[in-house]
PyMOL commands that place a pseudoatom at each C-alpha (Angstrom):
pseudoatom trace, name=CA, resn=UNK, resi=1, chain=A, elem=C, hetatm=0, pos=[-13.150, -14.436, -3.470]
pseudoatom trace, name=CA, resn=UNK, resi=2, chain=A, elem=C, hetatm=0, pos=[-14.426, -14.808, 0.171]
pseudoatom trace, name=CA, resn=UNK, resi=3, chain=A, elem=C, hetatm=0, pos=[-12.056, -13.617, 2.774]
pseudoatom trace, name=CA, resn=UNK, resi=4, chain=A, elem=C, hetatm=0, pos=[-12.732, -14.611, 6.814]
pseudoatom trace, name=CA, resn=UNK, resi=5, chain=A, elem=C, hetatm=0, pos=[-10.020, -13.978, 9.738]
pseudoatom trace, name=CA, resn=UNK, resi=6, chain=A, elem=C, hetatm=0, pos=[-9.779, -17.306, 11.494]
pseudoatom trace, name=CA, resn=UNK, resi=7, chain=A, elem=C, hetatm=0, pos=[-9.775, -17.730, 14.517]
pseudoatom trace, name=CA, resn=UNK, resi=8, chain=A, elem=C, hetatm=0, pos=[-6.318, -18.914, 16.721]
pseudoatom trace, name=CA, resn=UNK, resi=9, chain=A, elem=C, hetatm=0, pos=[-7.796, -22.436, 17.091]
pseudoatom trace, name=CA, resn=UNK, resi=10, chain=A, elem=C, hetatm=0, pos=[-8.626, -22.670, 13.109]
pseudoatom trace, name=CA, resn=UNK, resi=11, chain=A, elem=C, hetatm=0, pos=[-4.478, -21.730, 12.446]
pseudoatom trace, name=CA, resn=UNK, resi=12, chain=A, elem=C, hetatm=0, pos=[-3.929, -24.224, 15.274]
pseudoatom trace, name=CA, resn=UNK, resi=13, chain=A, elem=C, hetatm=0, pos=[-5.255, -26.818, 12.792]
pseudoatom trace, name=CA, resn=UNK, resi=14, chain=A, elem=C, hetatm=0, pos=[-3.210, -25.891, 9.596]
pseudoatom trace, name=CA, resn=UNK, resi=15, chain=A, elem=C, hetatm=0, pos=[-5.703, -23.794, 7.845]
pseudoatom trace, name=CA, resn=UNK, resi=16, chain=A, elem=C, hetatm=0, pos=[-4.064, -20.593, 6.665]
pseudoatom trace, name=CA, resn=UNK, resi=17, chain=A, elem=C, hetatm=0, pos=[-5.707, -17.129, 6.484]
pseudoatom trace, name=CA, resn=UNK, resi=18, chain=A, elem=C, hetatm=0, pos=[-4.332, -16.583, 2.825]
pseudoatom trace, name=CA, resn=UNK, resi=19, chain=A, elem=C, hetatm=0, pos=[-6.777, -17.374, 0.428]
pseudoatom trace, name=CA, resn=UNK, resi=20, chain=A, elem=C, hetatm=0, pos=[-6.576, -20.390, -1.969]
pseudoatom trace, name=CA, resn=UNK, resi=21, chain=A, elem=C, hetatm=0, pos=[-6.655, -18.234, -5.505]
pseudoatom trace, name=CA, resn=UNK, resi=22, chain=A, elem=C, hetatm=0, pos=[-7.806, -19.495, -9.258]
pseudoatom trace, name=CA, resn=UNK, resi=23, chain=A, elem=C, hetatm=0, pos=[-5.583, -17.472, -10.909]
pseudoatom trace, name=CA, resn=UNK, resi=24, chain=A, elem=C, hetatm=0, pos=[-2.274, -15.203, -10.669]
pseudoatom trace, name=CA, resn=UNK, resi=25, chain=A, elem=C, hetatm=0, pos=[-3.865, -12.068, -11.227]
pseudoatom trace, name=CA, resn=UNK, resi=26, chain=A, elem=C, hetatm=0, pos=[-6.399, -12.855, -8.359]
pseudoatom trace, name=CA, resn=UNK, resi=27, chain=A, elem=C, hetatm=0, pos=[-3.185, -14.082, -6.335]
pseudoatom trace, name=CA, resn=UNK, resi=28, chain=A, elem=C, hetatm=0, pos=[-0.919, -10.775, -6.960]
pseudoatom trace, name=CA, resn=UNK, resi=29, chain=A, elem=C, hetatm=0, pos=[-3.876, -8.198, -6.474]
pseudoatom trace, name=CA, resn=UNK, resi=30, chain=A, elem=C, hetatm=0, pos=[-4.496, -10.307, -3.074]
pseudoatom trace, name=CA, resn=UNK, resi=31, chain=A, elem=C, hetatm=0, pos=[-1.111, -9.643, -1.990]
pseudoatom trace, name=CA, resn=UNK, resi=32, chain=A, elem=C, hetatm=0, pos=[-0.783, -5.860, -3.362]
pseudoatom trace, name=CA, resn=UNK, resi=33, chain=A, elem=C, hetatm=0, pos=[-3.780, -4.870, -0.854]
pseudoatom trace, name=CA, resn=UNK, resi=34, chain=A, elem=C, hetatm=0, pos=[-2.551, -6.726, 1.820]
pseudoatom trace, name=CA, resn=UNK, resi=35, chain=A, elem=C, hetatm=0, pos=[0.290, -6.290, 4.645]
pseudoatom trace, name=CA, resn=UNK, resi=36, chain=A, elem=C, hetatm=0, pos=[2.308, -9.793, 4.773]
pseudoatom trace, name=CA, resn=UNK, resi=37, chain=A, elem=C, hetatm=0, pos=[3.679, -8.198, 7.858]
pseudoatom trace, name=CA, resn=UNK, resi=38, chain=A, elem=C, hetatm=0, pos=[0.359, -9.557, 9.493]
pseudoatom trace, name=CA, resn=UNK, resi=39, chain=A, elem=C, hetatm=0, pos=[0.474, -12.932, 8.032]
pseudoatom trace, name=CA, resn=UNK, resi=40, chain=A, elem=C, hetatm=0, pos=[4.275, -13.683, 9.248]
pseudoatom trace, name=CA, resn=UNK, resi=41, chain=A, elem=C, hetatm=0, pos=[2.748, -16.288, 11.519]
pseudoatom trace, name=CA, resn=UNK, resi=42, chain=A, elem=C, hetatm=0, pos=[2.041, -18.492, 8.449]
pseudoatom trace, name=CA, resn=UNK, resi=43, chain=A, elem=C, hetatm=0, pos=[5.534, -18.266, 6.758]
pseudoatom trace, name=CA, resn=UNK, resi=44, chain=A, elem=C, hetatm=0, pos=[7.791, -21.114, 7.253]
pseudoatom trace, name=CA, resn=UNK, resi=45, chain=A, elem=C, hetatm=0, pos=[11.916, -20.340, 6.261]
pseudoatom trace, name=CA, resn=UNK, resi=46, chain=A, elem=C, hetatm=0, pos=[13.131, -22.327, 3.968]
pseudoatom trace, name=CA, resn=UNK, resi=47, chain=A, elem=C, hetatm=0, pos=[16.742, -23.486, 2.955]
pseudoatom trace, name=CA, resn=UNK, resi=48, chain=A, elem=C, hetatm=0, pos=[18.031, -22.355, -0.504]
pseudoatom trace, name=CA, resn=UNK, resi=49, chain=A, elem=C, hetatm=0, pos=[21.065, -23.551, -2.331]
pseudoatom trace, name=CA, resn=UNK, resi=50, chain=A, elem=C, hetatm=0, pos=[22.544, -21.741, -5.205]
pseudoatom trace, name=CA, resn=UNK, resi=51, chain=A, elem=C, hetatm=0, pos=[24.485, -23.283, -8.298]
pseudoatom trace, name=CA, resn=UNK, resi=52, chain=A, elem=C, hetatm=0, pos=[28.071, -21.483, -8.748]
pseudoatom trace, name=CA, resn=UNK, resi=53, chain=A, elem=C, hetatm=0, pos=[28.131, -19.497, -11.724]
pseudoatom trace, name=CA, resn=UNK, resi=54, chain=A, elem=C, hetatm=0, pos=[29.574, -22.001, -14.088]
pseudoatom trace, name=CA, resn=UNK, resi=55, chain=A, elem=C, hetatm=0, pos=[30.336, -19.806, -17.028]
pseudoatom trace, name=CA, resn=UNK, resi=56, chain=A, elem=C, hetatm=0, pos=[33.285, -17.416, -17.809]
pseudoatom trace, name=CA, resn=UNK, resi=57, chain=A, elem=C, hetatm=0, pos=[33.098, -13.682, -19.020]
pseudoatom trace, name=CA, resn=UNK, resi=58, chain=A, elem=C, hetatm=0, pos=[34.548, -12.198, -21.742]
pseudoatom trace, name=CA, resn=UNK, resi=59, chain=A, elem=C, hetatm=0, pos=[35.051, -8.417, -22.756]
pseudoatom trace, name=CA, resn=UNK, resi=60, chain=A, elem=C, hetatm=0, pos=[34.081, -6.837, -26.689]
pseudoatom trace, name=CA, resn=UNK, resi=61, chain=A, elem=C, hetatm=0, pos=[34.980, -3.537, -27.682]
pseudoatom trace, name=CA, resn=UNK, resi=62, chain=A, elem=C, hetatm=0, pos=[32.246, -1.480, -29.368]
pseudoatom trace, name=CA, resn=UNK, resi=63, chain=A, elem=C, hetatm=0, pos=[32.385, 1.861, -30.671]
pseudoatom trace, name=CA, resn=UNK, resi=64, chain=A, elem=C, hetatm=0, pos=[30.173, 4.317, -28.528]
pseudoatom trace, name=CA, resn=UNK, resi=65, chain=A, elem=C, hetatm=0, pos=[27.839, 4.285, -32.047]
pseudoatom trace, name=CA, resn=UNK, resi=66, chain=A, elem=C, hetatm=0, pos=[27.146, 0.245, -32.165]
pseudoatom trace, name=CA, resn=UNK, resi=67, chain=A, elem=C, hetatm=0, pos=[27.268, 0.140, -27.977]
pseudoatom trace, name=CA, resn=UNK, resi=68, chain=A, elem=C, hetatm=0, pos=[24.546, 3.015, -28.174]
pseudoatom trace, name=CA, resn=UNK, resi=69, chain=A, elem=C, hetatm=0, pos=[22.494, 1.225, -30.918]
pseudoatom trace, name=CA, resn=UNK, resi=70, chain=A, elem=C, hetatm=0, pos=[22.906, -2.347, -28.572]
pseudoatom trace, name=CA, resn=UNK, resi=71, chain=A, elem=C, hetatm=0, pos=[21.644, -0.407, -25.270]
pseudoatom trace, name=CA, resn=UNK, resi=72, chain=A, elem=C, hetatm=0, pos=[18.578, 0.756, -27.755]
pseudoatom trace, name=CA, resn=UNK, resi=73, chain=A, elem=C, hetatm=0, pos=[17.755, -2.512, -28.580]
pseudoatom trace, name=CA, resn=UNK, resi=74, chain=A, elem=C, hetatm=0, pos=[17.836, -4.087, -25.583]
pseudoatom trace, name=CA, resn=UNK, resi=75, chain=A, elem=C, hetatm=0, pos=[15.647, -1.256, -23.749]
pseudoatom trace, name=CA, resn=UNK, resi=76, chain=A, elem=C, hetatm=0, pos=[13.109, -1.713, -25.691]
pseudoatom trace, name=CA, resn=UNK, resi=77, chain=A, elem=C, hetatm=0, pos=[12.819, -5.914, -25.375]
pseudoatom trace, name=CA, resn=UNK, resi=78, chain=A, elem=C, hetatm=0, pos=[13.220, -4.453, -21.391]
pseudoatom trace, name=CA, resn=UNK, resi=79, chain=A, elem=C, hetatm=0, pos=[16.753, -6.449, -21.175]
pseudoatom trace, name=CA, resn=UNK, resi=80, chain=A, elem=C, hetatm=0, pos=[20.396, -5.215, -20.421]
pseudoatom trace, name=CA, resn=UNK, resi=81, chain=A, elem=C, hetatm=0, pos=[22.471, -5.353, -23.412]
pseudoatom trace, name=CA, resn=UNK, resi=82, chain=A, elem=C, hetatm=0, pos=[24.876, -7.763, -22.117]
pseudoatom trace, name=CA, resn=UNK, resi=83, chain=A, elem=C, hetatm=0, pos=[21.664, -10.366, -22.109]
pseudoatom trace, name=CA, resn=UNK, resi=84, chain=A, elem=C, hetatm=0, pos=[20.727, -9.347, -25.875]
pseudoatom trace, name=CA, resn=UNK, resi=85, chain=A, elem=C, hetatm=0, pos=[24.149, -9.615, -27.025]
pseudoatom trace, name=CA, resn=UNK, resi=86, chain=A, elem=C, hetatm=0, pos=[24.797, -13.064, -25.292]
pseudoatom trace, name=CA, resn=UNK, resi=87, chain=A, elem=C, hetatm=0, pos=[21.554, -14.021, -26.657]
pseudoatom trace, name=CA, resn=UNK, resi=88, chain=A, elem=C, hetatm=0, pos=[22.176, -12.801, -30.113]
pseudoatom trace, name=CA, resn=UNK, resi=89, chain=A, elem=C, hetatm=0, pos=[25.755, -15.206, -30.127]
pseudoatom trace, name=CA, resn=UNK, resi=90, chain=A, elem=C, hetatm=0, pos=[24.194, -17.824, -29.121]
pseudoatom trace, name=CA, resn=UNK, resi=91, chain=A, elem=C, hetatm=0, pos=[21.166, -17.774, -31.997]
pseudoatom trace, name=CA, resn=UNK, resi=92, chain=A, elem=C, hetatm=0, pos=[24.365, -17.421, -34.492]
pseudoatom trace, name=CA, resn=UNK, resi=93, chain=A, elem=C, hetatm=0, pos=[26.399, -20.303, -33.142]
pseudoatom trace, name=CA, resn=UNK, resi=94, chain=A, elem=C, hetatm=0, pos=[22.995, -22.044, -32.997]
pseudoatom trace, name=CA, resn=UNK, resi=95, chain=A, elem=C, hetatm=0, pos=[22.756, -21.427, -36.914]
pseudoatom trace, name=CA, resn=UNK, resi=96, chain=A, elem=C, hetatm=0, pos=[25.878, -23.045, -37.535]
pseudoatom trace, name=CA, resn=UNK, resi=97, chain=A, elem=C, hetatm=0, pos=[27.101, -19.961, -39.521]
for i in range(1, 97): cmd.bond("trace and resi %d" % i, "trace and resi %d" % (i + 1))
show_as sticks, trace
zoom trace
């Protein structure tokens, strides 16, 4: 990857002094070694809308054994347990059993 500071004149006409990248990797260690503080010229806000939360909670009892074996779980698939429990319903339900 070739990196240049452009000129005012070159931003003037668009160009931006990020880098085009081929890949992600390229594109994340790009952006570790690099303040965005001094590329905050080049950002443009945008507007964001968010859905409401459409679904409804619900609360389980566990016994500190089965909540403790849950929490292990979902550590190590690097989720909460809530998630793993939700997702492990919803594979069930999906089973029709």
């Amino acid at each position: 990857m070739t990196q240049h500071k452009q000129s005012g004149r070159e931003q003037e006409e668009g160009q931006s002094r990020i880098p085009r990248f081929s890949s992600r990797e390229e594109e994340a260690q790009w952006f570790d070694t690099h303040d965005l503080g001094d590329y905050q010229d080049e950002f443009k806000p945008v507007r964001a809308t968010f859905a409401r939360n459409l679904s409804e909670g619900i609360t389980i009892r566990l016994d500190v054994t089965t909540l403790d074996k849950l929490r292990s779980e979902a550590h190590k698939k690097g989720i909460g347990p809530t998630t793993l429990a939700r997702m492990w319903i919803l594979e069930r339900l999906a089973e029709g059993t």
